[in-house]
C-alpha positions as CSV (number, residue, x, y, z in Angstrom):
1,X,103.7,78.5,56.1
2,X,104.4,79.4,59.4
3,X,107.1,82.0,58.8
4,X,105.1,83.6,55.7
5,X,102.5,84.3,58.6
6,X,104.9,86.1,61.0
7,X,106.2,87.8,57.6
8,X,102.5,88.7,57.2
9,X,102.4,90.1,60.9
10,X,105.7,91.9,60.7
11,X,104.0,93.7,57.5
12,X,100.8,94.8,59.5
13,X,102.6,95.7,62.6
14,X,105.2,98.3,60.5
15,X,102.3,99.6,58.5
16,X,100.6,100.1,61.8
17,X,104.2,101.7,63.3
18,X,105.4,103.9,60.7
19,X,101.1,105.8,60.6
20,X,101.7,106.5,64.1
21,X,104.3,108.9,65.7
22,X,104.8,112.5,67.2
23,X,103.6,115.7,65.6
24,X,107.3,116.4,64.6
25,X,107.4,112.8,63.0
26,X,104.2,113.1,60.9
27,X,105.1,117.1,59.8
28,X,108.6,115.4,59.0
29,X,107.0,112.7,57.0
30,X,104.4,115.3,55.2
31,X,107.4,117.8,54.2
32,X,109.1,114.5,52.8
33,X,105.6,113.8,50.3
34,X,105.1,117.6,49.6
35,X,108.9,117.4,48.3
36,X,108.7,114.5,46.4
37,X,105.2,115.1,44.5
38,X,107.3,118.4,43.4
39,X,109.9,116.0,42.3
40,X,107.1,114.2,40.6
41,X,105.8,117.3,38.6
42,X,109.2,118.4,37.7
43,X,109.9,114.8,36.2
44,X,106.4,115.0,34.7
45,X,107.7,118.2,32.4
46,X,110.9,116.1,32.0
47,X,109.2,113.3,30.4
48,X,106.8,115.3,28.5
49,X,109.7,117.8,26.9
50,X,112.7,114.9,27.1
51,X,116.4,115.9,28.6
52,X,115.7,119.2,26.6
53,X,114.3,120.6,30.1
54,X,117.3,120.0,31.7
55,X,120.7,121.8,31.6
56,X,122.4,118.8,29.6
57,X,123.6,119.0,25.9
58,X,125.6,117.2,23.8
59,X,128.7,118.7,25.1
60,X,128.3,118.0,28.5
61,X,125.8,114.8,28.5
62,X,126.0,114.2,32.5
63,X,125.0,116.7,35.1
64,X,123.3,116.8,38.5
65,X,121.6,113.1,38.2
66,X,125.1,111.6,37.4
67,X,126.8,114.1,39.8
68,X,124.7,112.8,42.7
69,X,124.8,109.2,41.8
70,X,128.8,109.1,42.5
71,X,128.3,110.3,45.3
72,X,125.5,108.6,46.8
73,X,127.7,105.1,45.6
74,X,130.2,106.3,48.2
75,X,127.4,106.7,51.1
76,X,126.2,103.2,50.4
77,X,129.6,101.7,50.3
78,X,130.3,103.7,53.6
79,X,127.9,101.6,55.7
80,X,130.9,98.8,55.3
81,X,132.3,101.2,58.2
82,X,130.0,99.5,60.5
83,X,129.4,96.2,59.0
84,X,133.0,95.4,59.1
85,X,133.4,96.2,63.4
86,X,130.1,94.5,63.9
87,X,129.8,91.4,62.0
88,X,133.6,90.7,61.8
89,X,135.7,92.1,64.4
90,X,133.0,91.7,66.3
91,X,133.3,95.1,68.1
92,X,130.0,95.6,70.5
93,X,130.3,99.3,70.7
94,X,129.1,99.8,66.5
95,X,126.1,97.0,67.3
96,X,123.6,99.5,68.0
97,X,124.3,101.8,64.9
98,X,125.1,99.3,62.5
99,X,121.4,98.1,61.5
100,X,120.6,102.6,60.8
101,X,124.1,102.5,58.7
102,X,122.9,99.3,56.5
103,X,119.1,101.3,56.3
104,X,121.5,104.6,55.3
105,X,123.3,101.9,52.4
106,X,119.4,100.9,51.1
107,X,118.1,104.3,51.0
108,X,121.6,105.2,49.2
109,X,121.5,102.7,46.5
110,X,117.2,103.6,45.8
111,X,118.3,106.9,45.1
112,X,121.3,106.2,43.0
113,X,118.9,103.8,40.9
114,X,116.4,106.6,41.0
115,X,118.7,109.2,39.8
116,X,119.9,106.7,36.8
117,X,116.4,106.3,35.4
118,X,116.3,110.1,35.6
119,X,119.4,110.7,33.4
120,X,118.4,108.2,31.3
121,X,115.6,110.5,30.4
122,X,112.5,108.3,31.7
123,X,111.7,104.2,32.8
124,X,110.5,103.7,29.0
125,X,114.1,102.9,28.2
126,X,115.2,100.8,31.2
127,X,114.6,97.2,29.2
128,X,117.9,98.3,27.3
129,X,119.5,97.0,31.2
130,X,117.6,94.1,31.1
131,X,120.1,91.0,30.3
132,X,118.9,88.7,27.2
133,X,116.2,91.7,26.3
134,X,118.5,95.0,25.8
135,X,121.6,95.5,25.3
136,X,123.3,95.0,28.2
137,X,126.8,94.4,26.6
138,X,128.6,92.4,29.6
139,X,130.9,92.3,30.4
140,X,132.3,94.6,28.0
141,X,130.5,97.8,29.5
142,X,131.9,99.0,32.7
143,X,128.1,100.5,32.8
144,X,126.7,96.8,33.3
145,X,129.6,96.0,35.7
146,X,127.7,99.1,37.8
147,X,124.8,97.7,37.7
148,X,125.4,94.0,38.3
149,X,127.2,95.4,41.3
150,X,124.4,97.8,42.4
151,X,121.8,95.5,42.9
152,X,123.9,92.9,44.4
153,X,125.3,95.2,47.4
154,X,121.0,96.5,47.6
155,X,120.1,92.9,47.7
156,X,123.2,92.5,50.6
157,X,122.0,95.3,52.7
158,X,118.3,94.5,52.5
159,X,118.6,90.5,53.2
160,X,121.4,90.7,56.0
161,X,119.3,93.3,58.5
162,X,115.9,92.1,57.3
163,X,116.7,88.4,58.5
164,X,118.4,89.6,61.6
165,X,115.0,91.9,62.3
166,X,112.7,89.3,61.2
167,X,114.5,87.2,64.4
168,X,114.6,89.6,66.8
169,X,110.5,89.8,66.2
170,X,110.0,87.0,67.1
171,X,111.9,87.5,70.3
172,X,114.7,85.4,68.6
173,X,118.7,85.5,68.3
174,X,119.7,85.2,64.5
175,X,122.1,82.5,63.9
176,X,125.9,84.0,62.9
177,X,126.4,81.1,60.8
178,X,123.6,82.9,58.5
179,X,124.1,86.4,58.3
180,X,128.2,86.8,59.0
181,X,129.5,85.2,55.5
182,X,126.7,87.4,53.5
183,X,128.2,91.0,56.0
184,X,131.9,89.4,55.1
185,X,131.2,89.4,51.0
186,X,129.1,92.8,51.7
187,X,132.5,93.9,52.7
188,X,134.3,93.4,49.8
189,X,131.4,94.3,47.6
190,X,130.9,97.4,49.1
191,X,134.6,98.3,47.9
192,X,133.7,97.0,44.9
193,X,130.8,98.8,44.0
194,X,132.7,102.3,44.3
195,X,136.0,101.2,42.4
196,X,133.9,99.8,39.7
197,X,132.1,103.5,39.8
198,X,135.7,105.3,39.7
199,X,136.9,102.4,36.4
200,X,133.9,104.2,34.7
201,X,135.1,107.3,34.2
202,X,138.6,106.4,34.5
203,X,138.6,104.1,31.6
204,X,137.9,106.9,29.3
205,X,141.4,107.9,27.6
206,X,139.5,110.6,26.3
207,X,138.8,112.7,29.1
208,X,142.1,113.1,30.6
209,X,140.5,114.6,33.7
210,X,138.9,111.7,34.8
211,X,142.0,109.3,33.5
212,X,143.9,109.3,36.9
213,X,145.2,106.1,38.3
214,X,144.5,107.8,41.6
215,X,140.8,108.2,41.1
216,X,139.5,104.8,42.5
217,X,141.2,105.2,45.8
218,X,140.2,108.9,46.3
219,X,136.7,107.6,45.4
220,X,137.1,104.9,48.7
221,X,138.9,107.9,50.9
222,X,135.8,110.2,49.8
223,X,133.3,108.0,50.7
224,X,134.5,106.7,53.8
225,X,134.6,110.2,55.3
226,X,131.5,111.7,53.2
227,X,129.3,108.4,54.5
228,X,130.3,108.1,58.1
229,X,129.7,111.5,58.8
230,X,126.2,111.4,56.9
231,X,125.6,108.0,59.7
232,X,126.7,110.5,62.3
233,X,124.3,112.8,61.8
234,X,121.8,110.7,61.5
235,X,122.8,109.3,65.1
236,X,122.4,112.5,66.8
237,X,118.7,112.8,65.5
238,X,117.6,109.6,66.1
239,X,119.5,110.2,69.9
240,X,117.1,113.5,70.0
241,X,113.7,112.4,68.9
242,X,113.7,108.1,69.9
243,X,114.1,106.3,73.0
244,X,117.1,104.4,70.9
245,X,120.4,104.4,72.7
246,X,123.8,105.6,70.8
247,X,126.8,105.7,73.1
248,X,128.7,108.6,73.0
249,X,131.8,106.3,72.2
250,X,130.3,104.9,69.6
251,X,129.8,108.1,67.8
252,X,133.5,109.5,68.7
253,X,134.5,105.4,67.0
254,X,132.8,106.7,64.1
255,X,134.2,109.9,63.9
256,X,137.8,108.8,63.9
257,X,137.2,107.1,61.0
258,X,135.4,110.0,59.4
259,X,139.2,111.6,60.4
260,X,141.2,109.7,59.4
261,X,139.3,108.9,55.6
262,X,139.5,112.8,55.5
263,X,143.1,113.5,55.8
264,X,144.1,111.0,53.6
265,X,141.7,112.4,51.1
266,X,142.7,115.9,51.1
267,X,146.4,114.2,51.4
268,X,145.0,112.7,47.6
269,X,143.5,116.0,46.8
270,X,147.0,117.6,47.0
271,X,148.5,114.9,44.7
272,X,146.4,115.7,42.0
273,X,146.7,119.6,42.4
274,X,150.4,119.0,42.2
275,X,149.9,116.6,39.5
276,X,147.7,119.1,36.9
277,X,149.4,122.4,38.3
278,X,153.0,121.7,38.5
279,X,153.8,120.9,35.1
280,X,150.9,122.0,33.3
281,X,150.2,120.3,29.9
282,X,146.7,120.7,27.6
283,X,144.8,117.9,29.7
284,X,145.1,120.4,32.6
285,X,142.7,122.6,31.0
286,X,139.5,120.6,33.0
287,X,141.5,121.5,35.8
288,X,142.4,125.1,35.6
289,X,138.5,125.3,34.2
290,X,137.4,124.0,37.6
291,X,140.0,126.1,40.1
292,X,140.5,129.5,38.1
293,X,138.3,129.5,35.1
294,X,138.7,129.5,31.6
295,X,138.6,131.6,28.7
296,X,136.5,133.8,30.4
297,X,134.0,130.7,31.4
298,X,134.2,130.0,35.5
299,X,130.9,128.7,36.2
300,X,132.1,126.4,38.5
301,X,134.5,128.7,40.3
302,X,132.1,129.3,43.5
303,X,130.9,126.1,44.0
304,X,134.7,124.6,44.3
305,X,136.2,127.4,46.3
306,X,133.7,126.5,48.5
307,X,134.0,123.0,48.8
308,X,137.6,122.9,49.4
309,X,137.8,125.6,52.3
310,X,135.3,123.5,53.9
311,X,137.1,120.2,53.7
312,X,140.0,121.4,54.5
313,X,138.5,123.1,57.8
314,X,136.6,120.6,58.7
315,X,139.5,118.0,58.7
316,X,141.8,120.5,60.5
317,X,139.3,120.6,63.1
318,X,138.6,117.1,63.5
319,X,142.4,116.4,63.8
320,X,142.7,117.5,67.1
321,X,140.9,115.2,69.8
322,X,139.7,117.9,72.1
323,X,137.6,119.5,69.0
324,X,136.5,115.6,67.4
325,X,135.3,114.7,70.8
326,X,133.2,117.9,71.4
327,X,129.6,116.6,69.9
328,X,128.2,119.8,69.0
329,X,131.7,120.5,67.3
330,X,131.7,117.3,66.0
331,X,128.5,117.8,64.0
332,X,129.1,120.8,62.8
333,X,132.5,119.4,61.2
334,X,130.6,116.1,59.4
335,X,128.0,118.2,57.9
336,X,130.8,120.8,56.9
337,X,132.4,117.5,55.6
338,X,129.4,116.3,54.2
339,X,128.5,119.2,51.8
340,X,132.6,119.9,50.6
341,X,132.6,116.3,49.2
342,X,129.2,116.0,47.8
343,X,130.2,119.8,45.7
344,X,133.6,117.8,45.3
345,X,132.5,114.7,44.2
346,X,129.7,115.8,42.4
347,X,130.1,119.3,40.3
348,X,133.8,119.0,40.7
349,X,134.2,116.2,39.0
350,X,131.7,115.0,36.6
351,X,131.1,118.4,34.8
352,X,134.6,119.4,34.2
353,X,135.6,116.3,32.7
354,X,133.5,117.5,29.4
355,X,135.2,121.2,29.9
356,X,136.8,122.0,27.1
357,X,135.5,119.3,24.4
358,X,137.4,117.5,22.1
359,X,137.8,120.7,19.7
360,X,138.2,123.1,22.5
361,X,135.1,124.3,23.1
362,X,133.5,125.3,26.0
363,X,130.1,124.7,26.8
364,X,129.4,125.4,30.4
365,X,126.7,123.5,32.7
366,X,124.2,124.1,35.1
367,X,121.3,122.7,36.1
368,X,117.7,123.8,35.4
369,X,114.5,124.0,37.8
370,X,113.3,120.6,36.5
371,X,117.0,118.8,37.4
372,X,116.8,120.7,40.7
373,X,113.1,119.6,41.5
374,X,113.8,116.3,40.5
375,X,117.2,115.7,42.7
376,X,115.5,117.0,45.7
377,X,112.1,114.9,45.0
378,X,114.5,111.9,44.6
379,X,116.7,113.1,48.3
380,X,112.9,113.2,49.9
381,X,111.9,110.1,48.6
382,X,115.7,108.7,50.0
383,X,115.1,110.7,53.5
384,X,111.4,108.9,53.4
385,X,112.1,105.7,52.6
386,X,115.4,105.3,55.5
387,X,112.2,107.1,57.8
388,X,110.5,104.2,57.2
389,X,113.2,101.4,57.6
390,X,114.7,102.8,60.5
391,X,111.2,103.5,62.7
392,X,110.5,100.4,61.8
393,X,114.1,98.3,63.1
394,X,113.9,100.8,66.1
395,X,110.4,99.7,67.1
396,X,111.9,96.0,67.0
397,X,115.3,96.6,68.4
398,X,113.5,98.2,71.3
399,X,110.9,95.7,72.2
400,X,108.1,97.5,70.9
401,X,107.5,95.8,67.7
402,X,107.0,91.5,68.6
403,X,105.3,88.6,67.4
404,X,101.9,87.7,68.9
405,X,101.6,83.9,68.7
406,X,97.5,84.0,68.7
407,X,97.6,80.3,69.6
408,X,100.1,80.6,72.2
């Protein structure tokens, strides 16, 4: 009864927290709404008119929804980054980013949830993922392994920081013995979740592009620099506009992983280039579709060849200590990072991997207003709902937010 109350109070007082705040903070929070109710009208059309009003067909069945949940997978998993020097190798320097990175993780895995709902064409036809009711096929289905392992990595990253927050309100110290083994299996689960993302595609002998035993591990390499650098970011405008304190060090810690995850994916991206363009065969076709175009088809020639000069800059730069410990260079190079491996990870390789179908044809892809609308309704309703966590832990990490006893 007693802690249901201080639940109760912890409620009231975030409510109360996250309705107050600058001018930039509420203009920040009512760009966030205006973006997401257009997300909301462009669904509306979806559901009326069915995956018609979007850019998919039968040829090429996933698009922008599917294209943004791999990579989103990879920023959840990223928050493992932190977890792991925190919780387990106990390093004090990643303590005060750590609770933002597992925030980052929850907003992540809302959004990849959000973005499956939307490929599935509407929530009418989610009871076909509920176990005993649908047809959940487990464990057959690498699709159920997903989302078993979905949920359970949300369920991690919400329990582990809400029971260490819940503490620290109360002007307590949360016991290690509680939340360290659940941030230990959030370790491994966190690699899990992405690998079991990567056996999805790569299980399908039929799409030769996807069928690489080296997928799974660029998927981890991807996402540990893609994520990190997103956590980066977000350090430097939560430095800017809150009294929180990063360290400079512990940004320049994160960033040398961000480095190092980088090389050895574009070290992986050069493997496979070797792989498809060396000794061409007729499963290189995704490929040379993707890099030089096709038949005459090379929709997807601008968005690559922009991607990969920006990886490949960006993890030049970062190479070299004087440039990764510049901060304003620094930024610069994770949002350059950022963008290359969300085109990368996203357009350049979901939609290929359809290119040419099974008879040779080509059908090309791009996405409609309605799939635009509604990816950057469901990035707004990501961006608000990590507002909302983070205002929230900073408010208690800081003091600001604590229990008032009424009795005491």
């Amino acid at each position: 009864m007693g802690a249901f109350k201080v639940f109760k109070s912890l409620v009231v007082d975030s409510l109360d927290t996250i309705t107050k705040g600058s001018k930039t903070y509420h203009l920040w929070m009512g760009f966030l709404t205006l973006v997401m109710l257009i997300g909301m009208y462009c669904y509306s059309i979806q559901l009326e008119e069915g995956l018609s009003a979007t850019g998919m067909s039968d040829r090429v069945s996933w698009g922008l929804y599917i294209s943004n949940f791999t990579f989103l997978v990879g920023v959840a998993a990223a928050a493992v980054m932190l977890v792991m020097p925190t919780y387990v190798l106990k390093d004090i320097d990643f303590k005060q980013a750590v609770l933002i990175g597992e925030g980052l993780a929850v907003a992540a895995l809302i959004m990849c949830l959000a973005f499956v709902v939307a490929d599935m064409g509407g929530p009418s036809v989610l009871w076909h993922m509920i176990p005993g009711i649908g047809v959940f096929n487990f464990p057959n289905s690498m699709l159920t392994w997903d989302v078993i392992v979905l949920n359970g990595y949300l369920f991690i990253n919400i329990s582990i920081p809400f029971y260490i927050l819940f503490k620290h309100y109360q002007n307590k110290e949360a016991k290690k013995s509680v939340y360290v083994p659940g941030a230990i299996i959030s370790v491994f689960w966190a690699v899990g979740i992405h690998l079991v993302t990567a056996f999805l595609y790569q299980g399908l002998q039929a799409r030769p592009f996807w069928n690489n035993a080296l997928l799974g591990p660029r998927f981890l390499a991807s996402a540990f620099a893609a994520g990190p650098s997103l956590i980066i970011l977000v350090l430097a405008v939560i430095r800017s506009f809150t009294a929180f304190k990063i360290e400079d060090k512990t940004i320049k810690k994160i960033a040398m992983i961000v480095t190092v995850a980088a090389q050895i994916n574009l070290i992986m991206l050069v493997s496979e280039l070797f792989k498809e363009f060396y000794a061409p065969t007729h499963h290189s076709e995704s490929a040379y579709y993707l890099f030089f175009g096709l038949h005459g088809k090379n929709a997807l020639l601008p968005w690559i060849w922009t991607a990969i000069p920006l990886n490949v800059l960006a993890t030049v730069i970062l190479t070299f200590n004087k440039f990764r410990n510049n901060l304003k260079v620094l930024y610069v190079c994770c949002f350059m990072l950022f963008v290359a491996i969300w085109i990368e990870k996203g357009f350049g390789l979901i939609v290929p991997g359809f290119i040419p179908g099974p008879y040779g044809k080509i059908v090309e892809y791009l996405p409609t207003g309605v799939e635009i609308g509604v990816t950057i309704g469901i990035w707004a309703m990501g961006a608000f709902v990590f507002t909302i966590l983070a205002k929230t832990a900073i408010g208690i990490e800081l003091g600001e937010l604590r229990y008032k006893d009424k009795k005491a």
